[in-house]
LUMMI-276740 format. One record per residue (C-alpha): residue number from 0; residue in three letters; z, x, y. Coordinates in Angstrom, 3 decimals. Example, Ala and Ser with C-alpha at 12.3 -4.5 7.8 and 13.67 -1.06 7.14 Angstrom:
! LUMMI-276740
site nr->0 rest->Ala z->7.800 x->12.300 y->-4.500
site nr->1 rest->Ser z->7.140 x->13.670 y->-1.060
This chain:
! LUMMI-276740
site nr->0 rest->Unk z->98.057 x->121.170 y->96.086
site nr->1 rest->Unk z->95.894 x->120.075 y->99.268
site nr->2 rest->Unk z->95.974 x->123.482 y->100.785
site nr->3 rest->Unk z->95.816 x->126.096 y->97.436
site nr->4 rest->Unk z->95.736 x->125.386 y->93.772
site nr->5 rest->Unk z->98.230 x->127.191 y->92.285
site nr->6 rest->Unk z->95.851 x->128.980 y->89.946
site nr->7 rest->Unk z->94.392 x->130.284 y->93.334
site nr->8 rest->Unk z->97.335 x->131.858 y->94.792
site nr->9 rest->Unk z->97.366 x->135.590 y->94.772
site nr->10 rest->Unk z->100.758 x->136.004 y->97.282
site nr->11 rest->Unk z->102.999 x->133.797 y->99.337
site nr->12 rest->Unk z->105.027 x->135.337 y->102.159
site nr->13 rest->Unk z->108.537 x->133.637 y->103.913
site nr->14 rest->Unk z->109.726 x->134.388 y->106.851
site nr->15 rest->Unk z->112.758 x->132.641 y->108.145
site nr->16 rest->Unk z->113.581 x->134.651 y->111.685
site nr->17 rest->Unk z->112.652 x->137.349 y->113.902
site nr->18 rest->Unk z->109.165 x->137.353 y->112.931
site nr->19 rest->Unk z->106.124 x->139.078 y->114.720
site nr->20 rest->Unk z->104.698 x->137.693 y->118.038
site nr->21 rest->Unk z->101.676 x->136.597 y->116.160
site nr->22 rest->Unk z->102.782 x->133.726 y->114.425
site nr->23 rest->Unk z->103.924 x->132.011 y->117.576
site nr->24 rest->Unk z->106.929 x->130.265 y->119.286
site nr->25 rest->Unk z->107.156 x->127.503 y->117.004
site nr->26 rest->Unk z->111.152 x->127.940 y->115.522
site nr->27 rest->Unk z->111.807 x->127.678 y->111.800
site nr->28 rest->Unk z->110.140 x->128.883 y->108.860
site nr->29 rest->Unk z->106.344 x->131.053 y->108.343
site nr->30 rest->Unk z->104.227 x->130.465 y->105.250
site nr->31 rest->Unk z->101.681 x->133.039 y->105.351
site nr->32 rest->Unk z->99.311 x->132.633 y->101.650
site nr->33 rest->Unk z->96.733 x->134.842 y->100.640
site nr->34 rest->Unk z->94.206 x->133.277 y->98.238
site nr->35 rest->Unk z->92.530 x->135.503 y->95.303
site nr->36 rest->Unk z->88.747 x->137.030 y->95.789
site nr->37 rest->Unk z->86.323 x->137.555 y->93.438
site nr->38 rest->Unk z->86.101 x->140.704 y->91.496
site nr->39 rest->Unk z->82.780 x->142.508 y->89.907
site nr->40 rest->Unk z->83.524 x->141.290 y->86.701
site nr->41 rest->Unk z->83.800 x->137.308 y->85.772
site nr->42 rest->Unk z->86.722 x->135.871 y->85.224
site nr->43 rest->Unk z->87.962 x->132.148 y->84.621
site nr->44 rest->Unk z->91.010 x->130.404 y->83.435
site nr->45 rest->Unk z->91.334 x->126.678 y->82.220
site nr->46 rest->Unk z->94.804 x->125.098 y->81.924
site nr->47 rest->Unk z->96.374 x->121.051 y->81.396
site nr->48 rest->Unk z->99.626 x->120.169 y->82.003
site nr->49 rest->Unk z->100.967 x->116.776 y->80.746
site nr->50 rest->Unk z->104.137 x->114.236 y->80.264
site nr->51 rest->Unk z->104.096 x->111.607 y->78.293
site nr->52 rest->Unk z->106.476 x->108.784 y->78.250
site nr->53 rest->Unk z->107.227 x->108.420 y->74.469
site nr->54 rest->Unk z->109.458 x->111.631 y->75.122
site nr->55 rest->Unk z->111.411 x->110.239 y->77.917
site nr->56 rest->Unk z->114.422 x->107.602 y->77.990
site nr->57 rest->Unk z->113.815 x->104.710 y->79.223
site nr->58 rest->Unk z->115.337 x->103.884 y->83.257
site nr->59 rest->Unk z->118.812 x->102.599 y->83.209
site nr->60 rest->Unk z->117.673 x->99.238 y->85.283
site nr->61 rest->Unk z->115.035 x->99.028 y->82.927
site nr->62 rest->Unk z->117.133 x->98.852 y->80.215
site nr->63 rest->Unk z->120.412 x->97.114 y->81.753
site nr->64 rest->Unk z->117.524 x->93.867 y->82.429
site nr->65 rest->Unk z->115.604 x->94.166 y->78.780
site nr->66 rest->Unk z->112.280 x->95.404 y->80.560
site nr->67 rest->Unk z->109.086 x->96.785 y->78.629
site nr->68 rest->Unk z->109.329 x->101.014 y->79.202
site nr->69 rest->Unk z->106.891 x->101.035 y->81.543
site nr->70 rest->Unk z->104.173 x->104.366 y->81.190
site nr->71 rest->Unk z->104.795 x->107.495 y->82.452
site nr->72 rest->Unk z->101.642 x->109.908 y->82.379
site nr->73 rest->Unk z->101.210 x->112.654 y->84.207
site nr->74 rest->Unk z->98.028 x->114.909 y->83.882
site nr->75 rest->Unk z->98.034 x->117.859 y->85.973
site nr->76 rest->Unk z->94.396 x->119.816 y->85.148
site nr->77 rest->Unk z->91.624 x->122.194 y->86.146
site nr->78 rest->Unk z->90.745 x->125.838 y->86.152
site nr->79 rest->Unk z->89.231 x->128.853 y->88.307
site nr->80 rest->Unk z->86.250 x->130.914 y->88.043
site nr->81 rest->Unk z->85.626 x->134.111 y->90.179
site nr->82 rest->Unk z->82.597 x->136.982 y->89.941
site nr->83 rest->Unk z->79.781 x->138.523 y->91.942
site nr->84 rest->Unk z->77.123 x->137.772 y->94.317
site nr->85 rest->Unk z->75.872 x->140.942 y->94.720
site nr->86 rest->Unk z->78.245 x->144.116 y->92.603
site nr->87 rest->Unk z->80.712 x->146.229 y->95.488
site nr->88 rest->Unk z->79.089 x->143.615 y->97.728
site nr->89 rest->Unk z->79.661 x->139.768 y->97.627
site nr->90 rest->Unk z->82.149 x->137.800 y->95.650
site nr->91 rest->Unk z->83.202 x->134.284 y->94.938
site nr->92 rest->Unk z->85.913 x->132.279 y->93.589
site nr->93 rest->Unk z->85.645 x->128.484 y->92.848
site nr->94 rest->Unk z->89.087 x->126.738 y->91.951
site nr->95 rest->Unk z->89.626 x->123.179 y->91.037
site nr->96 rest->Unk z->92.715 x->120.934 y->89.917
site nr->97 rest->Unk z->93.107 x->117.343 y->89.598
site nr->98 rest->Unk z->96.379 x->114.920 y->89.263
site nr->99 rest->Unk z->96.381 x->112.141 y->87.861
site nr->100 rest->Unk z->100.420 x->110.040 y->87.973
site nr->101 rest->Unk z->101.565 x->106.308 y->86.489
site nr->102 rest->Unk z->105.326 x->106.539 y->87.856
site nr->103 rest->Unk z->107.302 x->104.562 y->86.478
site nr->104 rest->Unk z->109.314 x->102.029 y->88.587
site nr->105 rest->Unk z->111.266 x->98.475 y->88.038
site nr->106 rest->Unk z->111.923 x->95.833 y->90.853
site nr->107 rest->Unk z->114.344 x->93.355 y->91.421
site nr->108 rest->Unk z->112.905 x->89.760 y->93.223
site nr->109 rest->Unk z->113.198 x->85.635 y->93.348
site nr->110 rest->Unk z->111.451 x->83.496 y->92.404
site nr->111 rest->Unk z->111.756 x->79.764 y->92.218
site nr->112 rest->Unk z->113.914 x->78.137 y->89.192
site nr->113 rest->Unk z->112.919 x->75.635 y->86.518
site nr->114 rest->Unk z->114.857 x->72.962 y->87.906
site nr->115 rest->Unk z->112.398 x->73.681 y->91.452
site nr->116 rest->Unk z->109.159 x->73.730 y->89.529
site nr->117 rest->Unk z->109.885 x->70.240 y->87.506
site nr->118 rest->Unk z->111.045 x->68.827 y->90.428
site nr->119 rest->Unk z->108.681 x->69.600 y->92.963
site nr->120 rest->Unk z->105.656 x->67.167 y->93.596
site nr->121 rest->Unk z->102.690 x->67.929 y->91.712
site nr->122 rest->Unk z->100.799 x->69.615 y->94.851
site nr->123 rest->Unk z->103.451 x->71.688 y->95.515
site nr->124 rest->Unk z->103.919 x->72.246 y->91.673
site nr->125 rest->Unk z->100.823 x->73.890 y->91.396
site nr->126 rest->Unk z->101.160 x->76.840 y->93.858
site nr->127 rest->Unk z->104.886 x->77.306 y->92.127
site nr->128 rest->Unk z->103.365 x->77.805 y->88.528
site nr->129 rest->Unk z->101.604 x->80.816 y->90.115
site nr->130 rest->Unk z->105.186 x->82.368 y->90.246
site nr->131 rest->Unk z->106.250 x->84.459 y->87.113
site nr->132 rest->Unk z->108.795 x->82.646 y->85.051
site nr->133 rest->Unk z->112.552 x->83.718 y->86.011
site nr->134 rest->Unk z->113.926 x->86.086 y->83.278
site nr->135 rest->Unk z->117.460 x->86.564 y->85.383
site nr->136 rest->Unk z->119.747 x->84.541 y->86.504
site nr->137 rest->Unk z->119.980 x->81.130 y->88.661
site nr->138 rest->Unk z->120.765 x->81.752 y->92.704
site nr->139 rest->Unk z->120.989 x->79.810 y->95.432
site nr->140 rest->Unk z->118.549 x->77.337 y->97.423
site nr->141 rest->Unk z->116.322 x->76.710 y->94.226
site nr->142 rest->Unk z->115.946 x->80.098 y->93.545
site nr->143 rest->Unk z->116.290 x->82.894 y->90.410
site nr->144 rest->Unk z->116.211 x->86.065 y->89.558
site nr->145 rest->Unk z->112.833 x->88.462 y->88.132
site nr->146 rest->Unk z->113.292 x->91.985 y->87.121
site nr->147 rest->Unk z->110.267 x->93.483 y->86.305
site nr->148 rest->Unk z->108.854 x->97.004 y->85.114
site nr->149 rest->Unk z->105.325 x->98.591 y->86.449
site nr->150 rest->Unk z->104.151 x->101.818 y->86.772
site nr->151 rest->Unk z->102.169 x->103.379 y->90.224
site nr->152 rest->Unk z->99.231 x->104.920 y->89.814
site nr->153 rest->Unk z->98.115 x->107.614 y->92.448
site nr->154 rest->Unk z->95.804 x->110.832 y->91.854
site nr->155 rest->Unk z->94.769 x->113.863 y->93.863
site nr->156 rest->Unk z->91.787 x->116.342 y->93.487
site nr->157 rest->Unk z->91.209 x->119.885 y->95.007
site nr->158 rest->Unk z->88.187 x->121.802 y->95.410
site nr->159 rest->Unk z->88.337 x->125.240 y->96.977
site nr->160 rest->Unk z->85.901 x->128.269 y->97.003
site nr->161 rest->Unk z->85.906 x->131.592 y->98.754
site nr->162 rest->Unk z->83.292 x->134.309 y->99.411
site nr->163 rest->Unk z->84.028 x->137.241 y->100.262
site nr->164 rest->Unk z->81.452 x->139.980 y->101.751
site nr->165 rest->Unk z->81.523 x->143.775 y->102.403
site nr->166 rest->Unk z->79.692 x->144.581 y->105.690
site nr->167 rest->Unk z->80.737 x->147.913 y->105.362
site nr->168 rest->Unk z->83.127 x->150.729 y->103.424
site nr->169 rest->Unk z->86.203 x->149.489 y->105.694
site nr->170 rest->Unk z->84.936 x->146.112 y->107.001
site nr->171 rest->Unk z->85.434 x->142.936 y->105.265
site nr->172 rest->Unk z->84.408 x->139.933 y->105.848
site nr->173 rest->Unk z->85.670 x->136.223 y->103.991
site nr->174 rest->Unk z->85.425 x->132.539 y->104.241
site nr->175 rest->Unk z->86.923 x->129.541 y->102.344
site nr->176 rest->Unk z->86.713 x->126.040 y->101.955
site nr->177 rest->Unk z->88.861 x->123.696 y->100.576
site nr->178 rest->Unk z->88.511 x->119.570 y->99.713
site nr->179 rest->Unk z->91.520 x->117.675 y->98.887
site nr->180 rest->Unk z->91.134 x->114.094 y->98.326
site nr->181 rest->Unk z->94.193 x->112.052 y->97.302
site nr->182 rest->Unk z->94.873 x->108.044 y->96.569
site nr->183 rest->Unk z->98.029 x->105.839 y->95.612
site nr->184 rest->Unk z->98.879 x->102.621 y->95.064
site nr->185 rest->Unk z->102.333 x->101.051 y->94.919
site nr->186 rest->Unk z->103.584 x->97.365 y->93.849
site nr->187 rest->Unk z->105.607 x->95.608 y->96.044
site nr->188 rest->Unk z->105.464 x->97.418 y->99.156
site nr->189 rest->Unk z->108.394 x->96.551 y->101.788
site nr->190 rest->Unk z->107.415 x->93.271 y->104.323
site nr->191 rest->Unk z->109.569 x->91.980 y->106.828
site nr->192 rest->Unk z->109.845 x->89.610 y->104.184
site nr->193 rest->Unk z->111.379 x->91.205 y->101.771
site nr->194 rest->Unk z->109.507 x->92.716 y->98.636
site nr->195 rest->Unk z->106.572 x->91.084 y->96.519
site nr->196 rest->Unk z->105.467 x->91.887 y->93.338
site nr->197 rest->Unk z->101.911 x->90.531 y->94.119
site nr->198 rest->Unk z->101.253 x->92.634 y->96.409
site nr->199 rest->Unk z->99.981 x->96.316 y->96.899
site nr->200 rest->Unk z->99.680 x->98.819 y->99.401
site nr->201 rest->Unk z->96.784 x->101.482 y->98.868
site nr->202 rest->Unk z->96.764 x->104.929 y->100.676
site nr->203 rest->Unk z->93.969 x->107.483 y->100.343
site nr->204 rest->Unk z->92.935 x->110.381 y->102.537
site nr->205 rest->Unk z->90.985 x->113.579 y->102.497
site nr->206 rest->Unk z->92.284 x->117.093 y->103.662
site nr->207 rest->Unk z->89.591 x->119.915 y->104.212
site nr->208 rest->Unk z->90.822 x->123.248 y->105.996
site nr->209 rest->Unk z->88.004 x->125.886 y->106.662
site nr->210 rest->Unk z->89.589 x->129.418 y->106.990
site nr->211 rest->Unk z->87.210 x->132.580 y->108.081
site nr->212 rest->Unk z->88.961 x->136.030 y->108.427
site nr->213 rest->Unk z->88.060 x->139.692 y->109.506
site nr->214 rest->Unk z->89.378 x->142.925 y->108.087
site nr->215 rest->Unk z->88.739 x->146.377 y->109.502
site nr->216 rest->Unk z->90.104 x->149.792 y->108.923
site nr->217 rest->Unk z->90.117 x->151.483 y->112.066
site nr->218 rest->Unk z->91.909 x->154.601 y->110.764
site nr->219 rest->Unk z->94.704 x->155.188 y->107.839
site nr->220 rest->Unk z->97.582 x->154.092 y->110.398
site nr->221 rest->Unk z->95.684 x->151.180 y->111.958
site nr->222 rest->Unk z->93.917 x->148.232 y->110.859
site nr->223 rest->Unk z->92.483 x->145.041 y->112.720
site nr->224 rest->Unk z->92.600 x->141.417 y->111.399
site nr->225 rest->Unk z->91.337 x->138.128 y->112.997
């Protein structure tokens, strides 16, 4: 989704082996894709694609430890819009789609035990009533067991246009730009420690890729691109 919207593909090509000198030396796999262009004519598409957790079963570890069902949404949205600049000369196409995830999850921690928090002295006792109350069972060293259910929210947004320009009968000229930014958030990210459901690790970043290319026609058997 941070490169192309899918609603902005036009082709994809594989290659797996023995491909032309121009993709490199690099071994494995070329992903050539070609983007759609604007036509003379307008055209736009809108689309939403959703889940919803009232039509899903609830997660076995969820269930085995009595948990709330904890939400599942996923939104996946946006839409494309393409047309002239100038007719048989200039064209655009704008694409956008947007994410938006709560993934479900459940986690498995200590905590300390009643008989710890009515025997501990009352400035101790205070910092161990910030501690959710135990809702498994009793361990060792004054500790117990908390199974809980949460859900991770993270969302991702792409912008793309592309204009494409005729300089002449058989020389073409485009550019595109694309804007992806993306965040997360997940509970109880892993600490030398061990996990805590307090905490939260956030991630966000921003892809943009610029792409310019160069068509010409030299003659029916050969063509040039850049």
């Amino acid at each position: 989704n941070s490169l192309v919207s899918v609603d902005a593909m036009q082709e994809f090509r594989i290659q797996t082996s023995s491909f032309a000198p121009e993709f490199g030396r690099t071994p494995g796999g070329q992903i050539s894709i070609a983007t759609r262009s604007g036509t003379n004519t307008f055209h736009g598409t809108l689309f939403e694609y959703s889940r919803n957790d009232v039509l899903d079963a609830r997660d076995w570890f969820v269930n085995i430890n009595g948990l709330a069902k904890p939400r599942e949404r996923l939104n996946d949205f946006g839409g494309v819009l393409g047309g002239p600049f100038i007719r048989d000369k200039t064209f655009f196409f704008f694409s956008y789609e947007g994410q938006r995830l709560r993934q479900p999850s459940s986690l498995q921690t200590t905590v300390p035990d009643s008989q710890s928090r009515a025997q501990a002295p009352a400035a101790i006792r205070t910092y161990l009533t910030a501690f959710p109350v135990a809702n498994g069972p009793a361990l060792a060293t004054g500790l117990a067991q908390f199974n809980a259910s949460f859900s991770n929210p993270s969302s991702l947004d792409a912008y793309s246009i592309r204009v494409d320009h005729s300089l002449r009968s058989r020389l073409n000229l485009f550019g595109r730009y694309n804007y992806s930014p993306s965040s997360s958030d997940q509970r109880g990210p892993f600490f030398s420690s061990g996990r805590v459901l307090s905490a939260t690790s956030s991630l966000s970043s921003a892809v943009h890729t610029g792409t310019v290319g160069f068509t010409q026609i030299i003659s029916p058997e050969i063509s040039n691109e850049v």
